[in-house]
C-alpha positions in Angstrom: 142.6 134.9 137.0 142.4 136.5 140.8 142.6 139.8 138.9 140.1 139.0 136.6 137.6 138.2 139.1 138.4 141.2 141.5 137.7 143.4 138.3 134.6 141.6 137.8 133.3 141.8 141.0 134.0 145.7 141.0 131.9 146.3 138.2 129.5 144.5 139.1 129.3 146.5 142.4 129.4 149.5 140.4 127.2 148.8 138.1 124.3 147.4 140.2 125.0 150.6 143.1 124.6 153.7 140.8 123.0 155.9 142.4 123.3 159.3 144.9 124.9 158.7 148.2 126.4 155.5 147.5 130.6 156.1 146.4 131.2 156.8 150.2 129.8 152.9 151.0 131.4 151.6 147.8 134.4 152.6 148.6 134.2 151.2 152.6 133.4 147.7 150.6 135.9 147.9 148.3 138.6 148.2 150.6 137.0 145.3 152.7 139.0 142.0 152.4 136.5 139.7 153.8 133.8 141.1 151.0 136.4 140.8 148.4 136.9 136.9 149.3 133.6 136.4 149.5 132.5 137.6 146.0 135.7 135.6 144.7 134.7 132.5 146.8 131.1 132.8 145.1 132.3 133.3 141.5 134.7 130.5 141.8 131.9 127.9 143.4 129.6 129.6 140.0 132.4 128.9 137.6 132.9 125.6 139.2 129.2 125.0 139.2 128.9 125.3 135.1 132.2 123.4 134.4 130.7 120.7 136.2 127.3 120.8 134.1 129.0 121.6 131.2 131.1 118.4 131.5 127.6 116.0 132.7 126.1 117.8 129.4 128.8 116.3 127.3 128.6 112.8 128.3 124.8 112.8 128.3 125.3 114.2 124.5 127.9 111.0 123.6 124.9 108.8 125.0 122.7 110.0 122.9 124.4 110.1 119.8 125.6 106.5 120.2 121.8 105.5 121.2 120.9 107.7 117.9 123.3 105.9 115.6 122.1 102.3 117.0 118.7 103.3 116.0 119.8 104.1 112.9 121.5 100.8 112.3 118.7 99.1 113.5 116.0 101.0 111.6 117.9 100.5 108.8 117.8 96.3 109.7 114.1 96.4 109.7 113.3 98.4 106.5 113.7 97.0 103.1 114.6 93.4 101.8 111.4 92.1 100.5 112.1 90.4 97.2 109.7 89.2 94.7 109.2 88.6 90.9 108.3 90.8 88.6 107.2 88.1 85.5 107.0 90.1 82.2 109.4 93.1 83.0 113.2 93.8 82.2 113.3 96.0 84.9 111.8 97.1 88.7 110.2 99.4 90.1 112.2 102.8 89.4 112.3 105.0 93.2 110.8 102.2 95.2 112.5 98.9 94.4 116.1 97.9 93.5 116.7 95.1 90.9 118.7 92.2 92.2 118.8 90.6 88.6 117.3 90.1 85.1 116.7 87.0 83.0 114.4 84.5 81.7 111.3 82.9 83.1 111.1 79.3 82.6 110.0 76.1 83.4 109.0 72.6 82.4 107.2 71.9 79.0 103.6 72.0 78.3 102.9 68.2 78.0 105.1 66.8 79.9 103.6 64.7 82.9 106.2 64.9 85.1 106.5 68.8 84.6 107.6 71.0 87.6 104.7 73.0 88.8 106.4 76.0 89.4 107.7 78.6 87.7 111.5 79.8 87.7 113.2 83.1 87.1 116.1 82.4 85.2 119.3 84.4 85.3 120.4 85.7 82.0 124.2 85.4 83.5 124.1 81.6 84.1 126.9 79.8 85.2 126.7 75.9 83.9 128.2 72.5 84.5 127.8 68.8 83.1 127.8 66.3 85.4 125.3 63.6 83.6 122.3 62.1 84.5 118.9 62.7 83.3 115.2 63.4 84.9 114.0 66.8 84.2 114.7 69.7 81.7 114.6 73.7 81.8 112.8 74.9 79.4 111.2 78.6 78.3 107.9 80.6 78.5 106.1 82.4 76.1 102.7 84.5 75.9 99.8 82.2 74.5 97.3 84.8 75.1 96.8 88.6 73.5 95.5 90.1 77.3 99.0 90.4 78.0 99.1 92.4 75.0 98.6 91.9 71.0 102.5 92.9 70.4 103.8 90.4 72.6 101.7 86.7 71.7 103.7 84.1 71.1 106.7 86.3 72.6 109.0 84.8 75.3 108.6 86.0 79.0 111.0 87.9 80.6 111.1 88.5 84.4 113.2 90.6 87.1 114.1 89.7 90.8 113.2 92.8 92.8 113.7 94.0 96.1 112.0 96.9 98.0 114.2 99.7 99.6 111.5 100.2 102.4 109.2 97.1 103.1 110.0 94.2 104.5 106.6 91.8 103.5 105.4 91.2 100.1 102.1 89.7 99.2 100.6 89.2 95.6 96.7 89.5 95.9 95.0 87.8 93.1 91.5 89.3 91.7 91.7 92.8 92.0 94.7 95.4 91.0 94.7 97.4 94.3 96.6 96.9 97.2 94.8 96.9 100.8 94.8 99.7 103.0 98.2 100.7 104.7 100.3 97.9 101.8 102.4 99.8 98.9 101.8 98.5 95.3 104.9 97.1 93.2 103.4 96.3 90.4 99.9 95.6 88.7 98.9 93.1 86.2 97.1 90.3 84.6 97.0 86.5 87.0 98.1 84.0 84.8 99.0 80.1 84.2 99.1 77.4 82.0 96.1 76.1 80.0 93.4 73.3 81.7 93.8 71.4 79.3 97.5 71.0 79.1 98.9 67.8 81.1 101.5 69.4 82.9 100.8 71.3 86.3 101.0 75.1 86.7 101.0 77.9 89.3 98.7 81.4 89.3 101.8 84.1 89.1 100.8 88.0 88.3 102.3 89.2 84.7 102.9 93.0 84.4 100.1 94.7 82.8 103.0 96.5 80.9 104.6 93.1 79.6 107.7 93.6 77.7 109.1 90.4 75.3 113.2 89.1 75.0 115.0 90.2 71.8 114.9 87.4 69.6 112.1 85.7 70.8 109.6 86.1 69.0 109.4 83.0 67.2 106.7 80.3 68.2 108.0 77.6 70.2 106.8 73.9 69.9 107.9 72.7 73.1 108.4 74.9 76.4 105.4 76.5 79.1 102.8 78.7 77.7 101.0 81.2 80.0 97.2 82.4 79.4 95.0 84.9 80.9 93.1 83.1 84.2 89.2 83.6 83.7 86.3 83.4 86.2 84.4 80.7 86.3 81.2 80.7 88.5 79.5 77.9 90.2 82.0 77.0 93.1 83.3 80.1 92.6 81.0 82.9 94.1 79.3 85.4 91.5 79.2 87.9 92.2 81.2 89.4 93.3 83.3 87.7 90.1 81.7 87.3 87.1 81.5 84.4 84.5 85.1 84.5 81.9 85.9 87.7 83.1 90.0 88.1 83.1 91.5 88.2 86.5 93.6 91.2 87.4 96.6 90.9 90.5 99.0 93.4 92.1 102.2 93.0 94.4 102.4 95.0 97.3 104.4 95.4 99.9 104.8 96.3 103.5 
């Protein structure tokens, strides 16, 4: 290494003392010990110098990265896992959403005073048991109006769980088909719920504007929850900015 270092220090003497008049002096230094252990001193404390910040440069680096993959880890906490239902749809949002699972909406019948007022989203892979007793029953959903769409009336109602791959808030905002300012829509469509007349209590979900129908459903029910179109209806209800028996639209978003 010594004789690495002289050789260096040479030609850098050489190289930075080109010139006339100067092999005599070169050569006085060259043959001076204490100016050859004094270059070799200097290169060493250099060479020490830039181990030293080489080694400080590759802890600080190992911070960093584990700071950068805890970031990640926690970044990926934050983002995603807002679920919601998309009534009237086999499927969710393609890019955006990832489908938990599929199956059938249902609820309680019609005219039955005791009904549940909400509605359900039944898996179509159920897993059942008897264990007696009576009270309530489970019972399916069809169209009952044609502003879901003429080809599925009278259809039964399909529905998907969904959860977003980037927002973790969902709101469904009934009365319009756009999202507000800095939310990301899911899905738009028409708010629906049971008829007024109808005994049995209802909730306003939003049905796909693209409803889809189950295989083998088509057949009109006599019993079961039937889901129509919502409509304005002005007096304590401001006009405008609705407008008397217009359809209400709705739209998912999320954030």
């Amino acid at each position: 290494m010594y004789a690495v270092l002289i050789n260096l220090v040479v030609c850098l003497f050489y190289t930075g003392n080109i010139g006339a008049d100067t092999s005599r002096e070169a050569r006085i230094l060259l043959t001076d010990p204490s100016f050859l252990m004094s270059q070799l001193q200097a290169l060493e404390s250099k060479v020490q110098q830039l181990t030293t910040a080489y080694q400080e440069q590759q802890v600080m680096m190992k911070g960093q990265r584990a700071m950068i993959k805890d970031l990640q880890s926690q970044i990926a906490m934050k983002n995603g896992g807002a679920t919601y239902i998309r009534w009237g749809r086999t499927s969710c949002p393609a890019n955006i959403s990832e489908t938990v699972y599929t199956g059938y909406m249902g609820g309680s019948s019609t005219y039955s005073e005791g009904a549940a007022a909400n509605s359900v989203c039944l898996t179509d892979r159920p897993v059942l048991a008897r264990v007696g007793g009576e009270g309530q029953y489970m019972q399916g959903a069809e169209y009952a109006s044609n502003a879901f769409g003429a080809s599925v009336t009278d259809n039964d109602i399909p529905c998907a769980v969904c959860r977003s791959k980037t927002d973790s808030s969902v709101l469904m905002i009934p009365g319009t088909n756009l999202c507000t300012s800095g939310w990301n829509l899911q899905f738009q469509g028409m708010l629906a719920a049971g008829h007024e007349l109808f005994k049995s209590a209802t909730e306003f979900i939003c049905i796909d504007n693209n409803s889809e129908s189950i295989a083998g459903g088509e057949t009109r029910m006599r019993d079961g929850m039937y889901l129509y179109a919502v409509r304005a209806k002005c007096g304590s209800l401001k006009c405008p900015p609705y407008h008397n028996t217009t359809e209400l639209t709705c739209v998912v978003c999320t954030k």
